[in-house]
N, C-alpha and C positions, 0 to 999 in steps of 0.2 A: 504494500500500500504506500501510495506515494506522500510525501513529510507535504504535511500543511505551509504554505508560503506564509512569511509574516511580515507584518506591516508595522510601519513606525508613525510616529509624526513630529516631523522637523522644521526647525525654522530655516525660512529661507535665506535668510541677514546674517545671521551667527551661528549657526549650527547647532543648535541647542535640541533639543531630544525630548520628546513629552509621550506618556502612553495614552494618551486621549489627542481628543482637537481643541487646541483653543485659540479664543478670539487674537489674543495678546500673547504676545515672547515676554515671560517673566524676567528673560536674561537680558534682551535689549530693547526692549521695551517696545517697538516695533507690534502695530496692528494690521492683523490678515495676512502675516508671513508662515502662519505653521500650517505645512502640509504635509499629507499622507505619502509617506514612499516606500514603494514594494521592497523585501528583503527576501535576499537569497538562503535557503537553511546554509547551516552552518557548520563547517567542521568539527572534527574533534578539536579541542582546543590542547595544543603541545605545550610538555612541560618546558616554565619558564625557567631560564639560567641564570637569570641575571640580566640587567643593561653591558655589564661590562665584557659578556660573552662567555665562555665556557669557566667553569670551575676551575683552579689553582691549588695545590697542595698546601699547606700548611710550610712556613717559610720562616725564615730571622729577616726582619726589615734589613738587617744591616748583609744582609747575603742578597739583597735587590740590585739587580745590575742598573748600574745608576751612566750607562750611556746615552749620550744629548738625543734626545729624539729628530730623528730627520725628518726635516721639513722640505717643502718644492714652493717657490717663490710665484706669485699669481702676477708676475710682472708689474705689477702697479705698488709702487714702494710703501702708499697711506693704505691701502687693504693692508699689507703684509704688516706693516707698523701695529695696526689696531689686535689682528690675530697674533702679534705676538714674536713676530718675522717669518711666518709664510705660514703654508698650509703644513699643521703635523700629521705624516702619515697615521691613517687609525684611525683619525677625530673626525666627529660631529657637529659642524656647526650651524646653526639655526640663525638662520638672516631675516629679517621682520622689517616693515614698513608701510605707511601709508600706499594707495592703489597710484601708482605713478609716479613715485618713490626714485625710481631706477635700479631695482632689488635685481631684474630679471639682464639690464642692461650692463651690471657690475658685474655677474656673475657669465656672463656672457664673455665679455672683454676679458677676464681672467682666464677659462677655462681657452680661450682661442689663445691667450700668450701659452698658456702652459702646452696646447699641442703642440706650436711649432716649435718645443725641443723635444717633440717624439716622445712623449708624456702619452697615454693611453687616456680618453677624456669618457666620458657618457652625461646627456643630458638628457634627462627624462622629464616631460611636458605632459602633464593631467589636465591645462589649462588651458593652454592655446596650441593650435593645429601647427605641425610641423612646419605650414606655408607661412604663417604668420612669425614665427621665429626665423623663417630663412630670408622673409624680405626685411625686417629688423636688420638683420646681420649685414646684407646688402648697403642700407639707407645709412648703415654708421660705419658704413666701410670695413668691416672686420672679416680678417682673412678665416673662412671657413676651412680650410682644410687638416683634416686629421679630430674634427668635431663629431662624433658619432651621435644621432639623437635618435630617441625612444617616443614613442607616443602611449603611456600605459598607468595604470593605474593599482594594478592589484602588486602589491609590495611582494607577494610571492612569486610570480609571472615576471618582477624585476630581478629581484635575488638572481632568478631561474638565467636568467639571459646576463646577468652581472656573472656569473660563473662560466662561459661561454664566452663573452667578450672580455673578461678581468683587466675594467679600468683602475687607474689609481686614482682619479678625482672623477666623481658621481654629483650633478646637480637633480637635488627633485625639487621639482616647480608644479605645484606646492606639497605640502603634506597634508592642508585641510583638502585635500582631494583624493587622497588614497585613502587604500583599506583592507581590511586581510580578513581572510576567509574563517580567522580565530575569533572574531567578533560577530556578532548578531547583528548589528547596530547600523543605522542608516553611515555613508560616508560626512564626514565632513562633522560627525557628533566626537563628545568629547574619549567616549571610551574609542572610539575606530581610531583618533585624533594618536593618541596616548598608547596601543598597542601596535597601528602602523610604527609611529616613531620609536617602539622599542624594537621592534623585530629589525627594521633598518640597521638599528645601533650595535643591537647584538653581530647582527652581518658584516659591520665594517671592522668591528672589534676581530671577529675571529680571522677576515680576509684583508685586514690590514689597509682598507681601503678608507679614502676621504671623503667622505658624501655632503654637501650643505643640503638643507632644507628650506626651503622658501617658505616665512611663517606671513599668516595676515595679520593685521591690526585692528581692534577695536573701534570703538567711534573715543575713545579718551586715549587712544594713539598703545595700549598698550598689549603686546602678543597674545593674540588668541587662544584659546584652547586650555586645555587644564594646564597647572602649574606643576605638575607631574614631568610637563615637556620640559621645560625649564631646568630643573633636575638631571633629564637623561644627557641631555647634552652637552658635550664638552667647552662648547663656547658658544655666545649669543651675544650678536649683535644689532644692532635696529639704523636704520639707513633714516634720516630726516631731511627736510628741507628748512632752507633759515628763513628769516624773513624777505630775504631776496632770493627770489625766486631759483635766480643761476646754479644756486651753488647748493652740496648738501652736506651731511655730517655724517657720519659713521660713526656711531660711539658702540663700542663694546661693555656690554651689561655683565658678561660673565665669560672668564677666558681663567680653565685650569693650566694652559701653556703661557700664560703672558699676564700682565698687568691689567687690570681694572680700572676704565674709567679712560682709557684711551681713545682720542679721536683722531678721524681719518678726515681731510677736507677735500671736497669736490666740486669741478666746476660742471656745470650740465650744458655742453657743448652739440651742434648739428653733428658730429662725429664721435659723442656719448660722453662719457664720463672722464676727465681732467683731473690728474691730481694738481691740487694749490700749492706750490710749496713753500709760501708766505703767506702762512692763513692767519697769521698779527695782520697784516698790512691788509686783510679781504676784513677785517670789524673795524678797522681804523677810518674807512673812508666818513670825513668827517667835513661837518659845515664849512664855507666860506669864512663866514666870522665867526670869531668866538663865543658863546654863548654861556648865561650864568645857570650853573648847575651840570654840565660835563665834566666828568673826570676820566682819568683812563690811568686801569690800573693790570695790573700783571698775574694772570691766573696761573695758577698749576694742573693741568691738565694731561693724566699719565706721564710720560715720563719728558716733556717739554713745557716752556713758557708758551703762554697766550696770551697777546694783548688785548685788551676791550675798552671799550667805552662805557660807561654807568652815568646815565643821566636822572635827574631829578629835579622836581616840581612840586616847588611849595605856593599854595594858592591860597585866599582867604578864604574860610567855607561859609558858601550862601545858603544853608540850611538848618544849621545847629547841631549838627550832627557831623565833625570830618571825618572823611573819610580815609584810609589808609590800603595803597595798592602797590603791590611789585608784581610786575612781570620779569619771570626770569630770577626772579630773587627769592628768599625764603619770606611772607610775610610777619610770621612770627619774628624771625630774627631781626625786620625793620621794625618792629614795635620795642623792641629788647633797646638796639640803638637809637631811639628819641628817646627813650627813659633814661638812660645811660648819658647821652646829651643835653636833658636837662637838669638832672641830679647833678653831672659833675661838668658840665661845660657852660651850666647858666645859662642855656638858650631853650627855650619855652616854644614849644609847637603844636600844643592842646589845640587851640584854635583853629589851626592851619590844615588843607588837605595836601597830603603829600604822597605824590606819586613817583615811583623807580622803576625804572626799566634800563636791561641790559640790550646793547645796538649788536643787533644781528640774530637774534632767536636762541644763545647761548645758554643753555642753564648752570646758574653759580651754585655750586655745594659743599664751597670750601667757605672759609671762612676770615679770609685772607682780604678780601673784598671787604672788611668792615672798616674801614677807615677812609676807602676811597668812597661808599655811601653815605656815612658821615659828611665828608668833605662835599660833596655835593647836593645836599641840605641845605647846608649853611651858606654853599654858594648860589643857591637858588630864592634861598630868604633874605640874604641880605641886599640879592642882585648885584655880586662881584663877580667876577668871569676866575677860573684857575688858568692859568695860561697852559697855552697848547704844547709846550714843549717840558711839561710836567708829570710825572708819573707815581700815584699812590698806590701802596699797600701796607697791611697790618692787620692784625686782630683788635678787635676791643673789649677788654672785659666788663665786668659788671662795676667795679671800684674806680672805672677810668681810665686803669691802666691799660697801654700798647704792649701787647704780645707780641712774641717773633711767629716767625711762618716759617714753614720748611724751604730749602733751596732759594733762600733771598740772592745769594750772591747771585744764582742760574738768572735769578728774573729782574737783577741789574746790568748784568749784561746784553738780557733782550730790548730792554727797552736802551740802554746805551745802543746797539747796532740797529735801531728803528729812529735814531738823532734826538731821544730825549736829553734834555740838558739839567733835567733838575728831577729830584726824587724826594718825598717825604714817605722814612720809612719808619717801624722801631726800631730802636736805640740796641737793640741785642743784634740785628742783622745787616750793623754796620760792618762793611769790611775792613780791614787794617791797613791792606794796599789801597784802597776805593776803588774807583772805576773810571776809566779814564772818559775825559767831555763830559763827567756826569757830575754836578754838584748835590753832595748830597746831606740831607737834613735830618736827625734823627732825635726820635722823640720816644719818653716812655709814657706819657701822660695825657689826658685828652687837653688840658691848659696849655701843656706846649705846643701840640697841633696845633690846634686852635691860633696859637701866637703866629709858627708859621704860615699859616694860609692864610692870617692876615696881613704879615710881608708881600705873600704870592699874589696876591690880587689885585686885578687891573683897573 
């Protein structure tokens, strides 16, 4: 007797899985997207080993062959930076971004540098028809040859043909579109989501192969699918665009071969994806005249300096109520710095709405940046200009005091080789030599800031 077929019902927006119909997606809120989709019965489901592939004996850590794992370089030096310095044979990485992102376009120009040194490649496509990836590669000029592509979807049916053609880097474009015969569950739901990508993972582990996975994005910009994914993968990255348009970010969310919190910058070119290799000088572009409440101060951003601009807007409020907003900034942590500002620096901004935003779509989450948001408060309130050829950073505590920051000296030198002339920094990450064309100011106190910036001002 033939097995009963069974039905699910899924949303059409986010994937999300319900055993009824309903009007509304509890997950994204979305009305009249859940619908009924046939399911195929279902396999035995095989016992699971692990994400990390086959079992291991019992071991002394210090008997772990601790050889540099080899990587293969994707030609483009800001990918390789973000992963860590190339692709490590074995790994999985999960690349995430909004829909026009240029997820599909990065990973494209990678895997065609890497054929032509005779690199074995496979690109496998659940999403777009083999024609529409070949005129892409056409339109951005990229040399196809030695690019092997798949059109498929059943993660078993891939395995099957990955053993048959044994490339060493595997794109799948995406993972919310496959699905394995060990799941009941409509594609694209969270269990299909979360055993496709383990059964991948266990495959690369055991055949030592590099596979990325092409992830979606939410409508709050953040990787879809259980948090499960997250976990299995060796590295995850999310590709963004700044507030200008051209250009995009790469940041690295999680990398067990490399540093956390690294970005890649890109320019979005007729001929695809540009690495910047002055991405200080792409947040730098800055007004004609000077204007009061600009600062630009010096981030640490993985393992190089970043310059930015931090602009601020103190306005009288016409409601009784001020307001308080950072884009880009922590807003807690600007409500921490006016208290801190008027406790110890005597400057009173209850009244006032004051707005922060960082130039270029950047997110600050260090904390090195508090001095240069301060600083530009105060030069928004009083209506002084910081001159242009000035560069703050520091911590501020709660007592007043200026903290050091990690790698000051790295981040006076970047801003000395981008022609700043003057720096107010703290007093602990003075250097002993200095810095040469840089005059530099240092303070432990918000009173002495405070004294200097009112030297600084125009």
């Amino acid at each position: 007797m033939a097995k009963k077929q069974k039905s699910a019902f899924v949303c059409t927006e986010c994937g999300a899985d319900y055993p009824r119909w309903a009007g509304q997606c509890s997950a994204c809120g979305e009305w009249n997207t859940v619908k009924e989709v046939q399911l195929g019965t279902a396999g035995k489901r095989k016992n699971v080993s692990g994400y990390a592939g086959s079992r291991s004996e019992v071991q002394l850590l210090s008997d772990v062959n601790l050889a540099q794992a080899e990587r293969i370089s994707t030609g483009l030096r800001e990918f390789d930076r973000v992963l860590g310095g190339g692709i490590v044979k074995g790994s999985v990485v999960l690349i995430g971004g909004a829909p026009g992102a240029g997820k599909s376009t990065i990973l494209l120009q990678a895997i065609a540098s890497i054929a032509l040194r005779h690199i074995p490649v496979l690109y496998v496509s659940g999403e777009e028809s083999l024609q529409q990836i070949a005129e892409r590669a056409h339109r951005l000029g990229i040399k196809t040859d030695g690019i092997k592509m798949l059109a498929e979807t059943s993660v078993q049916q891939i395995c099957s043909i990955l053993d048959q053609e044994k490339p060493a880097v595997v794109i799948i474009d995406s993972i919310q579109v496959m699905f394995t015969l060990d799941s009941d569950s409509a594609p694209g739901s969270v269990s299909q989501v979360r055993e496709s990508a383990s059964y991948l993972t266990q495959y690369a582990k055991r055949h030592n192969v590099s596979i990325f996975m092409v992830g979606h994005v939410t409508k709050d910009q953040s990787l879809a699918g259980p948090m499960t994914l997250s976990h299995i993968v060796d590295a995850q990255v999310v590709l963004s665009s700044t507030d200008d348009a051209r250009f995009r970010v790469l940041r690295s969310d999680k990398n067990r071969f490399g540093s956390v919190g690294e970005l890649g910058f890109f320019a979005m070119e007729s001929s695809g994806l540009k690495e910047v290799k002055n991405p200080s000088a792409m947040f730098l572009t800055r007004a004609d005249q000077p204007a009061p409440g600009s600062v630009v101060t010096v981030l640490w951003e993985g393992t190089r300096p970043l310059l930015v601009e931090i602009q601020a807007l103190v306005t009288e409020s016409q409601y009784g109520n001020p307001r308080r907003l950072a884009v880009g900034l922590d807003q807690n942590r600007l409500a921490m710095l006016l208290a801190v500002l008027s406790r110890h620096g005597g400057i009173f901004t209850g009244n006032d709405e004051i707005y922060t935003n960082v130039v270029g779509g950047i997110k600050v989450g260090e904390t090195s940046s508090d001095l240069a948001i301060m600083a530009g408060v105060v030069s928004s309130l009083k209506d002084r200009v910081v001159p242009y050829d000035t560069v703050i950073f520091g911590e501020v505590g709660l007592n007043g005091e200026i903290r050091p920051v990690a790698n000051g000296h790295a981040r006076l030198n970047e801003a000395a080789k981008h022609g700043f002339k003057r720096a107010l920094i703290p007093k602990a990450n003075k250097p002993k030599q200095g810095v040469s064309n840089l005059q530099i100011s240092a303070v432990s106190n918000i009173q002495q800031a405070l004294g200097v910036l009112a030297e600084l001002y125009q």
